[in-house]
PyMOL commands that place a pseudoatom at each C-alpha (Angstrom):
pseudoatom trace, name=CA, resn=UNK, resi=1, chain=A, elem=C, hetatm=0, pos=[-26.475, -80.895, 15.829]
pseudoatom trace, name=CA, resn=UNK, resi=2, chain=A, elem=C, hetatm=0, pos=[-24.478, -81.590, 19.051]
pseudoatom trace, name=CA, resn=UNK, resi=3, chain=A, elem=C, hetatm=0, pos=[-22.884, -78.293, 20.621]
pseudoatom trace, name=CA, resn=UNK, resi=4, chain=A, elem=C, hetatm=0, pos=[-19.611, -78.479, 21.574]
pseudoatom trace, name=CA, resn=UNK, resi=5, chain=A, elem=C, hetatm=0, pos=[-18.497, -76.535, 24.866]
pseudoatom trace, name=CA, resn=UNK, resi=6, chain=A, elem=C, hetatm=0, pos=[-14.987, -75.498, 25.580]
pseudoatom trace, name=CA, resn=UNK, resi=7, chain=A, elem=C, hetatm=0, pos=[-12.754, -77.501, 27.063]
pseudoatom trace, name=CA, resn=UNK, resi=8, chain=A, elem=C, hetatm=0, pos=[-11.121, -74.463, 29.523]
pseudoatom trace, name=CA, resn=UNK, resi=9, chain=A, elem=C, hetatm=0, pos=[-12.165, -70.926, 28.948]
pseudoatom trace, name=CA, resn=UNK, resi=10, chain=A, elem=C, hetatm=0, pos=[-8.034, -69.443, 29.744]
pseudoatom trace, name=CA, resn=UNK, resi=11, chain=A, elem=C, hetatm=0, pos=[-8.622, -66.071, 32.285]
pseudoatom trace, name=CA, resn=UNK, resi=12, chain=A, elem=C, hetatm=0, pos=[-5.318, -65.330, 31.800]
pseudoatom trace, name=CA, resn=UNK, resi=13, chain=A, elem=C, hetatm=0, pos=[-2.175, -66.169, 29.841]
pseudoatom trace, name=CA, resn=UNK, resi=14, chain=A, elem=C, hetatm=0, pos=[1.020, -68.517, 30.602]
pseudoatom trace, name=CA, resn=UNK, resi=15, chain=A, elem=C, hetatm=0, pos=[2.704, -64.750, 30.302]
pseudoatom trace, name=CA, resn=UNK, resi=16, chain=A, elem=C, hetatm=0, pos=[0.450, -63.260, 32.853]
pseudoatom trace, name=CA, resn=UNK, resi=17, chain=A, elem=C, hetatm=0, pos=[0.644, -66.465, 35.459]
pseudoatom trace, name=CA, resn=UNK, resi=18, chain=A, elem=C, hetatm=0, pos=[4.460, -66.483, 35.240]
pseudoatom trace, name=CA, resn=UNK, resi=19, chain=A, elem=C, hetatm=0, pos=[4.516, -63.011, 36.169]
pseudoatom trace, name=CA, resn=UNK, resi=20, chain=A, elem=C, hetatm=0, pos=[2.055, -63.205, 38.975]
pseudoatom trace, name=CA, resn=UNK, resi=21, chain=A, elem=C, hetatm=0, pos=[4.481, -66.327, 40.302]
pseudoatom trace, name=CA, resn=UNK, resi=22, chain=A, elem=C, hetatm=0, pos=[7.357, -64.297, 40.146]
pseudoatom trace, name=CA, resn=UNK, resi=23, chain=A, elem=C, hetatm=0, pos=[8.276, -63.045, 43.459]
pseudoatom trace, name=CA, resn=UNK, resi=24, chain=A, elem=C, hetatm=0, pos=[9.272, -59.049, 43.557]
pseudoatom trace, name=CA, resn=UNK, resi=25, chain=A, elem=C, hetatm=0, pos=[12.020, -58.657, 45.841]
pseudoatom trace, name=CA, resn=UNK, resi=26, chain=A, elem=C, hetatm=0, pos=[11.821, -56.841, 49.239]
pseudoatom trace, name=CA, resn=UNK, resi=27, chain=A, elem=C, hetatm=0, pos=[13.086, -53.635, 49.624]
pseudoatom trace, name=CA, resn=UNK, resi=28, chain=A, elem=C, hetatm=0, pos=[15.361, -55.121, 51.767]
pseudoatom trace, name=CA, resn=UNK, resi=29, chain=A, elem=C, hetatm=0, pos=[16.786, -57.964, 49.246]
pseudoatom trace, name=CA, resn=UNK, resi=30, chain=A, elem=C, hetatm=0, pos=[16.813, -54.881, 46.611]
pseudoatom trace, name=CA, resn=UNK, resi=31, chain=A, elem=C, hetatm=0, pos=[19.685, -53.090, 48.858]
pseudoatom trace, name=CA, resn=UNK, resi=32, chain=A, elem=C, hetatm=0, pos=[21.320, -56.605, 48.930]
pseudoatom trace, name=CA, resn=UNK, resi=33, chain=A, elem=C, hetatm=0, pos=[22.031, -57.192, 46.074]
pseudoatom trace, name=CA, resn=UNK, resi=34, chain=A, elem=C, hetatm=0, pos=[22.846, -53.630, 44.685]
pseudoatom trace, name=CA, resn=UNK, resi=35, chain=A, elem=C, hetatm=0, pos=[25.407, -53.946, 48.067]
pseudoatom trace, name=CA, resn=UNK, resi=36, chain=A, elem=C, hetatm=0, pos=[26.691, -56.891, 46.322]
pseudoatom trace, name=CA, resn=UNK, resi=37, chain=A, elem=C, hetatm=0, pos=[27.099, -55.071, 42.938]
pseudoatom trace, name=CA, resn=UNK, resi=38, chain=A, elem=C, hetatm=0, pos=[28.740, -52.323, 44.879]
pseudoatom trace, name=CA, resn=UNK, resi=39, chain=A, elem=C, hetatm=0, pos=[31.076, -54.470, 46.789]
pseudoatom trace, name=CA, resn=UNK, resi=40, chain=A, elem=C, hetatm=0, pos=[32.287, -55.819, 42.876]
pseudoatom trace, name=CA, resn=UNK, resi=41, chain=A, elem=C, hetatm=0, pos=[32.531, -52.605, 41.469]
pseudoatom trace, name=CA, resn=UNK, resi=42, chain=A, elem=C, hetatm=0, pos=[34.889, -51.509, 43.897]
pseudoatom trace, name=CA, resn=UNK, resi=43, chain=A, elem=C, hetatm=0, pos=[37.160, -55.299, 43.715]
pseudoatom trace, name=CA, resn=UNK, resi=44, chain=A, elem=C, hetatm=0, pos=[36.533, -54.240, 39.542]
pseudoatom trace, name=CA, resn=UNK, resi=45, chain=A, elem=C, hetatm=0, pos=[37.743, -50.586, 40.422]
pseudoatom trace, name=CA, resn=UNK, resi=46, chain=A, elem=C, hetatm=0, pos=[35.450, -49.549, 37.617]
pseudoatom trace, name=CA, resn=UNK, resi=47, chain=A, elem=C, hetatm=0, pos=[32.046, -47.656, 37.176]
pseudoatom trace, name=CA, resn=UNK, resi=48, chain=A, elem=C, hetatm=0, pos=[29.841, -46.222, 34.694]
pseudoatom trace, name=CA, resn=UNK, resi=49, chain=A, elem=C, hetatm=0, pos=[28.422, -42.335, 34.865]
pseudoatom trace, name=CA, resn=UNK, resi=50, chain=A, elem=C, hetatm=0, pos=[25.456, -41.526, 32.255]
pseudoatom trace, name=CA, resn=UNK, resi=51, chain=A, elem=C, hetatm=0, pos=[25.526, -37.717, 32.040]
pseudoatom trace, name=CA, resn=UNK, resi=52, chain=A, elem=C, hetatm=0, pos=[23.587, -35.017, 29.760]
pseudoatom trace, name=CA, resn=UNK, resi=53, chain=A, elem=C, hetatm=0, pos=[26.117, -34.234, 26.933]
pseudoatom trace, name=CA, resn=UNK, resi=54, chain=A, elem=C, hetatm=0, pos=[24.950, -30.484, 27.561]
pseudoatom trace, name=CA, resn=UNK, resi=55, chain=A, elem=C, hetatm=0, pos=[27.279, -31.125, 30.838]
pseudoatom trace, name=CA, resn=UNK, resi=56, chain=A, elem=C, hetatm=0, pos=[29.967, -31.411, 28.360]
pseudoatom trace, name=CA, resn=UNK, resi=57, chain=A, elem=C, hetatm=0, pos=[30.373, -27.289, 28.624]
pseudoatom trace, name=CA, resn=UNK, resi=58, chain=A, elem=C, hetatm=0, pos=[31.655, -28.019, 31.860]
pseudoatom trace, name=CA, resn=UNK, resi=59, chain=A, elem=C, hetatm=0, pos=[35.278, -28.995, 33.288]
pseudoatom trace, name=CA, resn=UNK, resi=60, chain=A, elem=C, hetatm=0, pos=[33.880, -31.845, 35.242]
pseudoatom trace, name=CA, resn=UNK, resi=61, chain=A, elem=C, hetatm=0, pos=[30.612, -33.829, 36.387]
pseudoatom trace, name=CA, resn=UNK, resi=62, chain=A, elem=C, hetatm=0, pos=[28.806, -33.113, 39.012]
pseudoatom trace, name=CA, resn=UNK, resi=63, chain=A, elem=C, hetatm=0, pos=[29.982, -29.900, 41.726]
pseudoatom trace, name=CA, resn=UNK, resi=64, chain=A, elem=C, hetatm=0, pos=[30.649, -32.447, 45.109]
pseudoatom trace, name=CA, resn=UNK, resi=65, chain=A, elem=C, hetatm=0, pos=[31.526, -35.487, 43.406]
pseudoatom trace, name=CA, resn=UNK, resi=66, chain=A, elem=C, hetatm=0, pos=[30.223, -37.518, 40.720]
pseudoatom trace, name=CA, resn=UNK, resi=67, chain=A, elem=C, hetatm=0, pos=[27.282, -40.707, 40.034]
pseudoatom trace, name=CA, resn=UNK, resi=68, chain=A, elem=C, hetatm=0, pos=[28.598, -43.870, 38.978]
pseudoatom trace, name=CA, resn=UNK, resi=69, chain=A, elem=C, hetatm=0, pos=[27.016, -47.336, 39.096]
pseudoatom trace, name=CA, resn=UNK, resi=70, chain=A, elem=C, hetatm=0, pos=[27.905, -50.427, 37.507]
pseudoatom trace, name=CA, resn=UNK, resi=71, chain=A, elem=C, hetatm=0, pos=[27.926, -51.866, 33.675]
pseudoatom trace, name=CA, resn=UNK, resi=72, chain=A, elem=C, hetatm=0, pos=[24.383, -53.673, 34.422]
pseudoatom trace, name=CA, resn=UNK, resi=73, chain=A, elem=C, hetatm=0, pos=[22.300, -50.538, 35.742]
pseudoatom trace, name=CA, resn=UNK, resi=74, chain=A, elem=C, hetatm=0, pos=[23.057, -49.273, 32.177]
pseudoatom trace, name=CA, resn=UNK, resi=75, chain=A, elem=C, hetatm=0, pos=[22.977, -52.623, 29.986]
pseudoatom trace, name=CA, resn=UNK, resi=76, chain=A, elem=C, hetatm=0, pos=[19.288, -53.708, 31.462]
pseudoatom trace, name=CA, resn=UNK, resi=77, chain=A, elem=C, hetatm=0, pos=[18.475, -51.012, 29.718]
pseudoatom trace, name=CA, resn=UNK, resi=78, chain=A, elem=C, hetatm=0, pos=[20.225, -50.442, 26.656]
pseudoatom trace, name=CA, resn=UNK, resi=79, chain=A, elem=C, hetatm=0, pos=[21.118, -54.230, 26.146]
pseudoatom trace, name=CA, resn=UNK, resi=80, chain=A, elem=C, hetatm=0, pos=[24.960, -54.920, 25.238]
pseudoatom trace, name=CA, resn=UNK, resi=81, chain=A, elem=C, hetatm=0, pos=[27.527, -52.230, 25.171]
pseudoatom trace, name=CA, resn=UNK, resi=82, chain=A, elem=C, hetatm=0, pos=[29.963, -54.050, 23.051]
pseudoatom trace, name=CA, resn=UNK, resi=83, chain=A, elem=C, hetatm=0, pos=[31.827, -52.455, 19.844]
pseudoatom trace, name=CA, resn=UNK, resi=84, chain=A, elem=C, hetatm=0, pos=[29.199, -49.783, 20.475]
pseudoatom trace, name=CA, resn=UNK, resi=85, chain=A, elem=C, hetatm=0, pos=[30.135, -46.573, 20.259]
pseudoatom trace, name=CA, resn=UNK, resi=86, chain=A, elem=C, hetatm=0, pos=[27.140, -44.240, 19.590]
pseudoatom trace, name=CA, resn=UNK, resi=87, chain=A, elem=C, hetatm=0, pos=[23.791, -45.426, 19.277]
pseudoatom trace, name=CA, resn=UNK, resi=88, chain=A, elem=C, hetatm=0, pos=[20.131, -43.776, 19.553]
pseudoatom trace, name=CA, resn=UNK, resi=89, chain=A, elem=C, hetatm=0, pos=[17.237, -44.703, 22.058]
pseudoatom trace, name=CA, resn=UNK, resi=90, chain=A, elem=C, hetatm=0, pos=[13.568, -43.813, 21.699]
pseudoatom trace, name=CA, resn=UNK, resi=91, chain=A, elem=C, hetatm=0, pos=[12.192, -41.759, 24.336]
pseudoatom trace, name=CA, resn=UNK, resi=92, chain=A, elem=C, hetatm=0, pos=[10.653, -44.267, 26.264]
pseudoatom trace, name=CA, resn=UNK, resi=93, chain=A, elem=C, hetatm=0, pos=[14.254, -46.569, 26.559]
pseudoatom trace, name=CA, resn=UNK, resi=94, chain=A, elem=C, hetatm=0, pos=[15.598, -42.800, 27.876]
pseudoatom trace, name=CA, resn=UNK, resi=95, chain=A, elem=C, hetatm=0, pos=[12.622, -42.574, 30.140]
pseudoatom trace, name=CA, resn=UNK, resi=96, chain=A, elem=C, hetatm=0, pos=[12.865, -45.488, 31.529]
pseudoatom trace, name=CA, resn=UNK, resi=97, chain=A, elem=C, hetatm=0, pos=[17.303, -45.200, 32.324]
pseudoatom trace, name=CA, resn=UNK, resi=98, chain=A, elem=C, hetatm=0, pos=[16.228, -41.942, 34.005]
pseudoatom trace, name=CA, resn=UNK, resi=99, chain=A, elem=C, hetatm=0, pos=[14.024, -43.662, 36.088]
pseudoatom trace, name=CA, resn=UNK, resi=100, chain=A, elem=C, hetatm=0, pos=[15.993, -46.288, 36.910]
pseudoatom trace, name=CA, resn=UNK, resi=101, chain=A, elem=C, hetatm=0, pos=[19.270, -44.389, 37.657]
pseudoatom trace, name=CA, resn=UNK, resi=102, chain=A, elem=C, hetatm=0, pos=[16.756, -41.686, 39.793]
pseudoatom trace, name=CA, resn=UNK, resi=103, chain=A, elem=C, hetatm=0, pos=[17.924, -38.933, 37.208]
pseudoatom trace, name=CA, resn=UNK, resi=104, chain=A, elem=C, hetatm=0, pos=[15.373, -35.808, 36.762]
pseudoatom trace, name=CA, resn=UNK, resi=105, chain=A, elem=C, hetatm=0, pos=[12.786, -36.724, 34.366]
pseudoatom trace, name=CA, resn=UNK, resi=106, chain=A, elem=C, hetatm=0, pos=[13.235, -35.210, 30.883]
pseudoatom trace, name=CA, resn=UNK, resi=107, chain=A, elem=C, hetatm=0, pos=[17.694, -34.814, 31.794]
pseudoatom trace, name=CA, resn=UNK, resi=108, chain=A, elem=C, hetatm=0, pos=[18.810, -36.984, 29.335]
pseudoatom trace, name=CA, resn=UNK, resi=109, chain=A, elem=C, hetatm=0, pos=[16.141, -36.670, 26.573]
pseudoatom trace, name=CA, resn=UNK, resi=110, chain=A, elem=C, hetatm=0, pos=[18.425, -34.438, 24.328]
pseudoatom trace, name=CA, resn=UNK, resi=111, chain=A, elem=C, hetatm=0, pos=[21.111, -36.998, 24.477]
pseudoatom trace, name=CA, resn=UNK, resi=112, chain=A, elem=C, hetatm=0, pos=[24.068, -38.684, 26.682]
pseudoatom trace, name=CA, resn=UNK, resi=113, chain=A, elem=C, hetatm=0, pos=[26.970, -40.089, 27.243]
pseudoatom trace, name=CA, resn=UNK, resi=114, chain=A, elem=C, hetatm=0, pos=[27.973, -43.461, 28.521]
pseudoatom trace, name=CA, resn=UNK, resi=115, chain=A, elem=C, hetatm=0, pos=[31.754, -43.013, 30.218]
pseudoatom trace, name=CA, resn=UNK, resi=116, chain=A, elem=C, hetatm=0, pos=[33.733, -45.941, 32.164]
pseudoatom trace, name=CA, resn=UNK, resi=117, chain=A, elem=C, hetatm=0, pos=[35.754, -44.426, 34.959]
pseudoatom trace, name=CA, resn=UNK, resi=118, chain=A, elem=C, hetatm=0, pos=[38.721, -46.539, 36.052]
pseudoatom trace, name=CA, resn=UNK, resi=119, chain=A, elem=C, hetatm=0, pos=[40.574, -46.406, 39.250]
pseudoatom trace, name=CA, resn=UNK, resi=120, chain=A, elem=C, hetatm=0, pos=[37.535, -46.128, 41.368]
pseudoatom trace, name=CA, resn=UNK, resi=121, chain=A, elem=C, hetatm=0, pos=[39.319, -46.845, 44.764]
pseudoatom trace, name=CA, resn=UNK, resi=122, chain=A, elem=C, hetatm=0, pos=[41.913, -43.836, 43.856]
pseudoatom trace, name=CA, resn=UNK, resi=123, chain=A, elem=C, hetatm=0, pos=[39.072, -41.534, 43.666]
pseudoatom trace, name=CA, resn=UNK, resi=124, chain=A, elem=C, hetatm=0, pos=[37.504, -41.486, 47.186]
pseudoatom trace, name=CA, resn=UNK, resi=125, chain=A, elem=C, hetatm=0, pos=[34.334, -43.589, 46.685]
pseudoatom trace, name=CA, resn=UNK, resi=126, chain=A, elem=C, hetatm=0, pos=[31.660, -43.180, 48.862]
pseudoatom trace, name=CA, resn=UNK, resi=127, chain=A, elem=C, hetatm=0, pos=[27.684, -43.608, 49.168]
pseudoatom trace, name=CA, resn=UNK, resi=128, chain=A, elem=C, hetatm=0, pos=[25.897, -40.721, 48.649]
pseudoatom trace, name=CA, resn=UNK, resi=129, chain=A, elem=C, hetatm=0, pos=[24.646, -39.091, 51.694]
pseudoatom trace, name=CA, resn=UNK, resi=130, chain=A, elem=C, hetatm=0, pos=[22.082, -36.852, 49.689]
pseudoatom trace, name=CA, resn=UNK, resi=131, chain=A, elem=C, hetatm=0, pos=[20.788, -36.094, 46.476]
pseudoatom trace, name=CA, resn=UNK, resi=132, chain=A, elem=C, hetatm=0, pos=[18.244, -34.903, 44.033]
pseudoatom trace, name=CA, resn=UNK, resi=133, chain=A, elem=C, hetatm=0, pos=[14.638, -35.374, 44.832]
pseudoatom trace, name=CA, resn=UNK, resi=134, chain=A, elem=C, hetatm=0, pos=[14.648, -39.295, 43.700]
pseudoatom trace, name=CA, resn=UNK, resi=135, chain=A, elem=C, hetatm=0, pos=[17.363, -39.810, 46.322]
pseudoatom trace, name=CA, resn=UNK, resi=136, chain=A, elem=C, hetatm=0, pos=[16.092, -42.772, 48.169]
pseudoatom trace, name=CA, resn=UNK, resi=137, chain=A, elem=C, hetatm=0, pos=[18.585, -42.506, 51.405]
pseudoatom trace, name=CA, resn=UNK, resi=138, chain=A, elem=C, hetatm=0, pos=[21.922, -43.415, 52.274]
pseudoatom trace, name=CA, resn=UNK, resi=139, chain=A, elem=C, hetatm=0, pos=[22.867, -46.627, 51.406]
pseudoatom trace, name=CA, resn=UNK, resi=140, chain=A, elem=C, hetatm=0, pos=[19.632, -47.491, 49.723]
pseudoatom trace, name=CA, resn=UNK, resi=141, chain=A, elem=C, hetatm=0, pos=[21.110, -47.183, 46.350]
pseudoatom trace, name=CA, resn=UNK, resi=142, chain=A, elem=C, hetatm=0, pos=[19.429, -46.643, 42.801]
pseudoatom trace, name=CA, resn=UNK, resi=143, chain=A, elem=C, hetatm=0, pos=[15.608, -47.139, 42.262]
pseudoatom trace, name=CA, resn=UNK, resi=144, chain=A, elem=C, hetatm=0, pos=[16.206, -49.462, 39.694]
pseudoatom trace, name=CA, resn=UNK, resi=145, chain=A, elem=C, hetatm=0, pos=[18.171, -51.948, 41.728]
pseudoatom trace, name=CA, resn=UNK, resi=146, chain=A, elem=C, hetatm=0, pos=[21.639, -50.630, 40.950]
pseudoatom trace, name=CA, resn=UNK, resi=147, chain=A, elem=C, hetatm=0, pos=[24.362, -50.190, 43.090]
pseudoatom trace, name=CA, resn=UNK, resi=148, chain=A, elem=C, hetatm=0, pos=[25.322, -46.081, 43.653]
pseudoatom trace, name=CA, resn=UNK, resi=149, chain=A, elem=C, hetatm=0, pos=[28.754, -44.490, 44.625]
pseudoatom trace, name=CA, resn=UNK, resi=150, chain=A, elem=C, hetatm=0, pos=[29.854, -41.148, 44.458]
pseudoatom trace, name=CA, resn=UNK, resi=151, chain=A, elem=C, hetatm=0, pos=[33.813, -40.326, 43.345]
pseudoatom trace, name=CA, resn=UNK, resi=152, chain=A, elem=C, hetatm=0, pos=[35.538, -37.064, 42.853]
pseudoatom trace, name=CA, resn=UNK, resi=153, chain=A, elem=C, hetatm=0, pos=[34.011, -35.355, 40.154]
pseudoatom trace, name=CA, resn=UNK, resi=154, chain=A, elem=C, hetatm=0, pos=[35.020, -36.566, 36.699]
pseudoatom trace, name=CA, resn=UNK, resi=155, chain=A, elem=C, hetatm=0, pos=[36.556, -34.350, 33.686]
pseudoatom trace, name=CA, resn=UNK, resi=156, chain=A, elem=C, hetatm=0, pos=[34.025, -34.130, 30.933]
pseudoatom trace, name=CA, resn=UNK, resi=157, chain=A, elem=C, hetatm=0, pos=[36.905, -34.699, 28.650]
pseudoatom trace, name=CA, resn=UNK, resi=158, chain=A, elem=C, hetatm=0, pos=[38.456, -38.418, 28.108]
pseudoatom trace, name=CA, resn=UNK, resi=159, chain=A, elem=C, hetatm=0, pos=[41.475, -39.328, 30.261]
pseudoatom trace, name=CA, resn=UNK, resi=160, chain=A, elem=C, hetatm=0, pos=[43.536, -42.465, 31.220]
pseudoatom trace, name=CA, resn=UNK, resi=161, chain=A, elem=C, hetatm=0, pos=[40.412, -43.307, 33.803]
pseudoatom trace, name=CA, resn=UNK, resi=162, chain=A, elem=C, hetatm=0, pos=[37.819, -41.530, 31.952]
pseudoatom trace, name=CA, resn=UNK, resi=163, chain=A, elem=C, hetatm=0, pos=[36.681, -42.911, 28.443]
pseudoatom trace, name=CA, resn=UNK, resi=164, chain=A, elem=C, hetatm=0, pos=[33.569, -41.835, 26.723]
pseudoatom trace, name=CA, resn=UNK, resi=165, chain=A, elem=C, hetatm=0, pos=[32.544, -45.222, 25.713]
pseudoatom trace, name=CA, resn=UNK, resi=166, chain=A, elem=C, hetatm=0, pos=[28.942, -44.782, 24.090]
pseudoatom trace, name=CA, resn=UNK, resi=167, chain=A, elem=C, hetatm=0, pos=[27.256, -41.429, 22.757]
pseudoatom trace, name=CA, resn=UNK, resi=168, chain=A, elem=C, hetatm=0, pos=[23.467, -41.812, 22.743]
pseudoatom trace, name=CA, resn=UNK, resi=169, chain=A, elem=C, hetatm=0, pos=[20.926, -39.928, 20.490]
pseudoatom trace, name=CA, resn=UNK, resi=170, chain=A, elem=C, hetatm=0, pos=[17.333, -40.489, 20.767]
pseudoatom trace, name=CA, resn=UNK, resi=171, chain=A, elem=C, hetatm=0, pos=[14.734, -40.463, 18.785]
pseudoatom trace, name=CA, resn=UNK, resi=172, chain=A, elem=C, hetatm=0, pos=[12.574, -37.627, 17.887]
for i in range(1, 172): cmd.bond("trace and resi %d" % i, "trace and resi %d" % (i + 1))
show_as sticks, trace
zoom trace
């Protein structure tokens, strides 16, 4: 009986050479583009804060001023936003927005809250100049990619430029 040999013995999948092709942008071409996203956010005049609802026992967010980024530092994570108004994450989706947004690790794991702040260029934006211990530097925005301003601090409670937009549970 005639053995038959393999045409190809695959060391590695279509997956795995598509994501050795794709190119991981520069640190350099990171601040770029979340420049870029900054730059709309301000023509948009709109952010997005994600904030412990524990923080809600306070008046406002944040002591000097609070975080905001823009809709797609929060949606590459969650997915859409749309007609959503409270949804629940499994740890490892809240791990990973914590990481991304360079929040402590373990800050939002009791739950959040997703708020759109309007009137951005009313309310002093700046970059940060410091920050918590995943602070990568002025100007060098979020470790995720997305853009970073700070604005006077926010009221914890909705207003005409602050709306709670999504509550966020997760998963035991």
């Amino acid at each position: 009986m005639p053995t038959t040999r393999p045409r190809s013995i695959p060391t590695e999948t279509t997956a795995q050479k598509i994501a050795s092709t794709e190119k991981v942008p520069s640190r350099s071409e990171r601040i770029a583009a979340a420049r870029l996203r900054q730059q709309q956010m301000l023509i948009d005049n709109v952010g997005y804060n994600v904030s412990p609802t524990s923080w809600d026992q306070y008046p406002t967010i944040g002591r000097n001023g609070t975080f905001v980024s823009d809709r797609k530092a929060v949606t590459d994570v969650i997915g859409n936003m749309d007609g959503r108004s409270d949804i629940t994450l499994t740890r490892a989706q809240v791990t990973k927005m914590e990481g991304e947004l360079g929040l402590e690790p373990g800050s939002l794991q009791d739950g959040f809250k997703i708020r759109r702040v309007t009137g951005l260029m009313d309310m002093a934006p700046s970059s940060p100049l410091e920050g918590n211990a995943y602070f990568l530097g002025p100007g060098n925005h979020l470790p995720g990619g997305g853009p970073e301003l700070v604005v006077r601090s926010i009221p914890t409670t909705d207003t005409a430029t602050v709306k709670t937009i999504i509550n966020v549970k997760v998963r035991p």
